[in-house]
N, C-alpha and C positions, 0 to 999 in steps of 0.2 A: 126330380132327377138331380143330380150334382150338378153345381154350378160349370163343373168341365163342356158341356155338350149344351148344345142350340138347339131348345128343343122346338125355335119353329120353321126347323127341315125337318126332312128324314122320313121313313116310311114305314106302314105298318105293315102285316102280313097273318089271317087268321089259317092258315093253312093247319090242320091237325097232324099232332102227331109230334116226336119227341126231338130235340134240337142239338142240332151238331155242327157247332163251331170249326170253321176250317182257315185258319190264321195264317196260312202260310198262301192261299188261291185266290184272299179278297172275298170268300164266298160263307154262304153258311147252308146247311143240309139242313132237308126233314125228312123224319119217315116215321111213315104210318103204317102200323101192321094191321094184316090182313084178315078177314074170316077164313081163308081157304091156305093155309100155309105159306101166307102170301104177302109183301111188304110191297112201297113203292117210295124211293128216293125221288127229292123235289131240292133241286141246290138253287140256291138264289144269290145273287149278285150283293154282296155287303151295303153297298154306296148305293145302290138304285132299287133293288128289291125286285128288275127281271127274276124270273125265273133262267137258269143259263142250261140246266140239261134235266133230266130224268129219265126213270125209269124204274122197270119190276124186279122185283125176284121172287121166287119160287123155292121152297125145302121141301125137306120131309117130315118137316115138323113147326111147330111156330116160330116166327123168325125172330130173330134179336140184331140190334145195330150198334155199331159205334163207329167211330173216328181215331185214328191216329195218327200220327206224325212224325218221322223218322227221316234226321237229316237235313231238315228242312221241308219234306214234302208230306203236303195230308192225303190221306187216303180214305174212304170210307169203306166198313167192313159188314157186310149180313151175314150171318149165319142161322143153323136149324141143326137140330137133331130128332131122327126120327127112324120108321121102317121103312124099309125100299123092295119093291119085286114079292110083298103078299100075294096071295091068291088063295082060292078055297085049297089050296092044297102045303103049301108053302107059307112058312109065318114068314119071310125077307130075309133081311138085315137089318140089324141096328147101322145106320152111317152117320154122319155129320160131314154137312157141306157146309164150307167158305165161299163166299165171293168177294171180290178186292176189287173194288175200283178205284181210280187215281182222281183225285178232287175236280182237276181241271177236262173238263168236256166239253160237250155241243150237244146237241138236238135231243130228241125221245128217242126210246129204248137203246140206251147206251149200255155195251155190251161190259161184263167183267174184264179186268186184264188179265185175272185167275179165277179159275176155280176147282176147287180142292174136295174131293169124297175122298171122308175119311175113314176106317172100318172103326164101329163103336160110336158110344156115346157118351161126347166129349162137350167141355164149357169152355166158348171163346171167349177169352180178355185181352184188354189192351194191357201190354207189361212192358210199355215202355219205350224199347227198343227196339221191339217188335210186337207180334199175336202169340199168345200161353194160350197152349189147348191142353188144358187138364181133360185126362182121358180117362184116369181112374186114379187109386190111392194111390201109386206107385209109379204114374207115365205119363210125362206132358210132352209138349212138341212144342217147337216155337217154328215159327213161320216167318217168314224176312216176307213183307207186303211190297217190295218194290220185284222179286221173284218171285214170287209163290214160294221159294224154296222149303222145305221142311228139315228138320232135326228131330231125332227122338231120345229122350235122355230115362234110364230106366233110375227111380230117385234112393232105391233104396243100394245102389252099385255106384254111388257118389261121396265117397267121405270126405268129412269136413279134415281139417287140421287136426292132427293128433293132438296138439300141441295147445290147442282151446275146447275142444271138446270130447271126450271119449264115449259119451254115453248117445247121442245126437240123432242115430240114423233113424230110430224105430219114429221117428215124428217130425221126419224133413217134408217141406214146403218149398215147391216152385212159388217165388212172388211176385220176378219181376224176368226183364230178358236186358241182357245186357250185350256188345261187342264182342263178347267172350262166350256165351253160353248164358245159362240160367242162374239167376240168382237163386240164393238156396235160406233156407232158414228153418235152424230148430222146430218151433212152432209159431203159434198166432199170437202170441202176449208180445204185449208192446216192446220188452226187451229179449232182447235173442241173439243166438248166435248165425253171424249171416256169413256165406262165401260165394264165391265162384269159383266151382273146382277146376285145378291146374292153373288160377291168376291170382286172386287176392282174396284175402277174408278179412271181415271187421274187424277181427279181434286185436289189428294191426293198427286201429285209430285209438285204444282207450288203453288207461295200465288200471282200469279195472280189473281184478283178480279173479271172475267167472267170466270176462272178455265178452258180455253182453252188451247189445247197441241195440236201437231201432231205428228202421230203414222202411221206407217206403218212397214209389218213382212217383217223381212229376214230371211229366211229358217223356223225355227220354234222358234225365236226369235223375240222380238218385239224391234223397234229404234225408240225413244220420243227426241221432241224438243219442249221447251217452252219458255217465260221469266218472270221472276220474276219482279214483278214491284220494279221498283226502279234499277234495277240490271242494270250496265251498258253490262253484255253480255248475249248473249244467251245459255242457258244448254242445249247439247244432252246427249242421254244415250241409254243404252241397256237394257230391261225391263226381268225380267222373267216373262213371259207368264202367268204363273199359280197363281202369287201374284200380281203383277206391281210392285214386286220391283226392284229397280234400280242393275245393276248389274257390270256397269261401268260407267260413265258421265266423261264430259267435257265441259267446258265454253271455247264459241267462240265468237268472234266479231260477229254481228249481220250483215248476208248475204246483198251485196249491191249489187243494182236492180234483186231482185228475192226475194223468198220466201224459205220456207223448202221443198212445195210440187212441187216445180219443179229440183228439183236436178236429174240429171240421176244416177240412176241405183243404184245396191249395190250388194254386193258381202260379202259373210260366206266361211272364210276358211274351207276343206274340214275336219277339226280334230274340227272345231266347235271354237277356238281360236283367231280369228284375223275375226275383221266385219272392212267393208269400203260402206261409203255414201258419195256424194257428197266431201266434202273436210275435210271428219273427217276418222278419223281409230282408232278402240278399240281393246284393247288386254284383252279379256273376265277374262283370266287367275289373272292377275294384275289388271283388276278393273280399269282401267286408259284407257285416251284416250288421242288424239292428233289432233290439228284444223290446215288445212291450206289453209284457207279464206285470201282472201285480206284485206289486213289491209292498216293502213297508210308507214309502213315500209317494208311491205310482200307481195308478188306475188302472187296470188292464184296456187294451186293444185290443182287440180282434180282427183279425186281416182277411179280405174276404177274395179281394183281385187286384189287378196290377196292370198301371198301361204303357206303352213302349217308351215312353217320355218318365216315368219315373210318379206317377201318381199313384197312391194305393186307398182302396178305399177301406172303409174298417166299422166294425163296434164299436163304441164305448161302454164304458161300465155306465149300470142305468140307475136311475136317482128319483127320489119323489118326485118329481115333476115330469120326468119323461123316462121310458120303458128303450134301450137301446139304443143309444143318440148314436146317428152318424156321423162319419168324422171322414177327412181324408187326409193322408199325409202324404209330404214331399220326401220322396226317399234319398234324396240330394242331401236333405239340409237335416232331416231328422223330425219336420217341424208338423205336430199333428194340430188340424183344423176342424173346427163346428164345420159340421154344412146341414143346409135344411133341406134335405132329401128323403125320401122313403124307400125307392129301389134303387140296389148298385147294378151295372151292369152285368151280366152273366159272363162277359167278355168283351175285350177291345181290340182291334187294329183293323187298317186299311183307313185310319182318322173318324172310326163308326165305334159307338158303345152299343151293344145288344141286349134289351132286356125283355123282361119276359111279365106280363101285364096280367095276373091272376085272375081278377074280377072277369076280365072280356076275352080270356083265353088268347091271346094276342101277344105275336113276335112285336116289339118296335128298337128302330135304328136310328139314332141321332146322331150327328157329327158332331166332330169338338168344334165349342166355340171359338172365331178368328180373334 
């Protein structure tokens, strides 16, 4: 484990079933899907590893989970899609149902605070700012998880700017949910053109001459890469959701052999302060970022998490002796560290790193060392 955490506290937990961080409750979810259309949420206490509530759910079809976080509070979300009201005479409906529950509870069979049938057969994501229920090629909904509330936006009755794209509509893409409505985007290639009809579009951050960016949310923040013609490097940033304006950037050397949309993963400190993608880390706070892409003089990094105090943990480039050495660095100071560790945590806060133990199928939680 990194030298950050004590590893002799803390707790383990082999409960099965797929793991969902809840950073804003102190807690963390599991759930385990059913044989009968059926799932059961198990939230546990960060710090102690109590169990603190549970409970079932039910669709009409196999169920799917996730978590998100809007505004500060976590939510967890099952859904299903299936037929309802068959009989030997009647084929049903196609529905899809939601259930929203709010992170923080008490006891067994804790009830939804929503739940939503929907007509059709739709796929729930977390987009950020809210729930994206693609419905079909042309109809998504976003769903506000602290109401239930619904929107339904029809995508091919959304144009982009005239002004950036004229040909755009035949292959627009809900990707994300924003304060404003849905974020939009050309297609799935890493650069494109993105907006949010009647507030902002991308094509306002670059004087690239086809006005392509790419954009993808962490958490309920949005992360832009683009290049400016002429510009010898490439500019990332952290977007506010609600305007597109930039909220932190950094110029990096321009990624070699790959793209922006294949970088793994990203990670939002749990106090909203420190974002980490691929070989970049922003500290929201300061407005400022930091690259560490392979350059002619530099090793690449790879940034994997990020904890409330300013720790990130990372790859380094691997060398005869060792196959992906870990590292961690000080996002304060810039300054990256060996450490002799083999797993990072999957996440941090509540002063708990969570990781996830392959060999023995096993949750464990360690606190940071005093």
């Amino acid at each position: 484990m990194p030298s950050l955490y004590d590893t002799s506290h803390g707790w383990e937990s082999d409960l099965p079933g797929d793991q969902f961080p809840l950073p804003h409750s102190g807690a963390v979810a599991v759930f385990l899907e059913g044989g009968r259309n059926n799932g059961t949420f198990t939230v546990l206490d960060v710090t102690s590893g109590q169990s603190l509530w549970k409970t079932e759910v039910k669709g009409p079809g196999s169920m799917s989970a996730l978590s998100i976080t809007v505004k500060g509070t976590d939510y967890l979300v099952a859904s299903a899609s299936g037929s309802t009201g068959a009989d030997v005479v009647s084929k049903g409906r196609e529905v899809t149902t939601i259930d929203i529950f709010p992170a923080r509870a008490t006891g067994d069979s804790v009830k939804p605070a929503h739940h939503l049938e929907l007509d059709g057969e739709g796929v729930v994501m977390n987009g950020g700012g809210g729930l994206l229920v693609a419905l079909d090629d042309d109809v998504v909904m976003t769903v506000d998880p602290a109401t239930g509330a619904t929107k339904t936006y029809e995508l091919r009755k959304m144009k982009p700017p005239a002004s950036e794209c004229k040909l755009c509509i035949a292959s627009t893409k809900a990707v994300a949910v924003t304060p404003r409505g849905p974020l939009l985007a050309t297609d799935t290639r890493p650069r494109a053109h993105y907006w949010v009809p009647g507030a902002w579009s991308g094509g306002a951050l670059t004087t690239d001459s086809e006005h392509k960016v790419f954009m993808a949310s962490v958490g309920d923040s949005l992360i832009a890469q683009w290049h400016d013609e002429g510009a010898a490097n490439d500019t990332w940033a952290v977007l506010d959701p609600a305007t597109g304006k930039v909220r932190a950037k950094v110029d990096c050397a321009p990624a070699r052999g790959g793209t922006a949309g294949d970088s793994r993963g990203a990670s939002l400190s749990a106090n909203g302060r420190y974002l980490v993608r691929g070989h970049t880390v922003f500290d929201l706070e300061k407005g400022i970022g930091r690259c560490y892409e392979e350059t002619d003089r530099d090793k690449p990094v790879h940034l994997t998490g990020v904890t409330d105090d300013g720790v990130a943990f990372g790859l380094g480039a691997s060398t005869a002796a060792e196959a992906d050495p870990r590292v961690t660095i000080n996002v304060a100071t810039g300054q990256v560290k060996a450490d002799d560790y083999i797993v990072a945590p999957f996440d941090d806060y509540s002063g708990y790193g969570l990781f996830w133990d392959d060999p023995t199928n096993t949750m464990v939680a360690y606190p940071h060392a005093k």
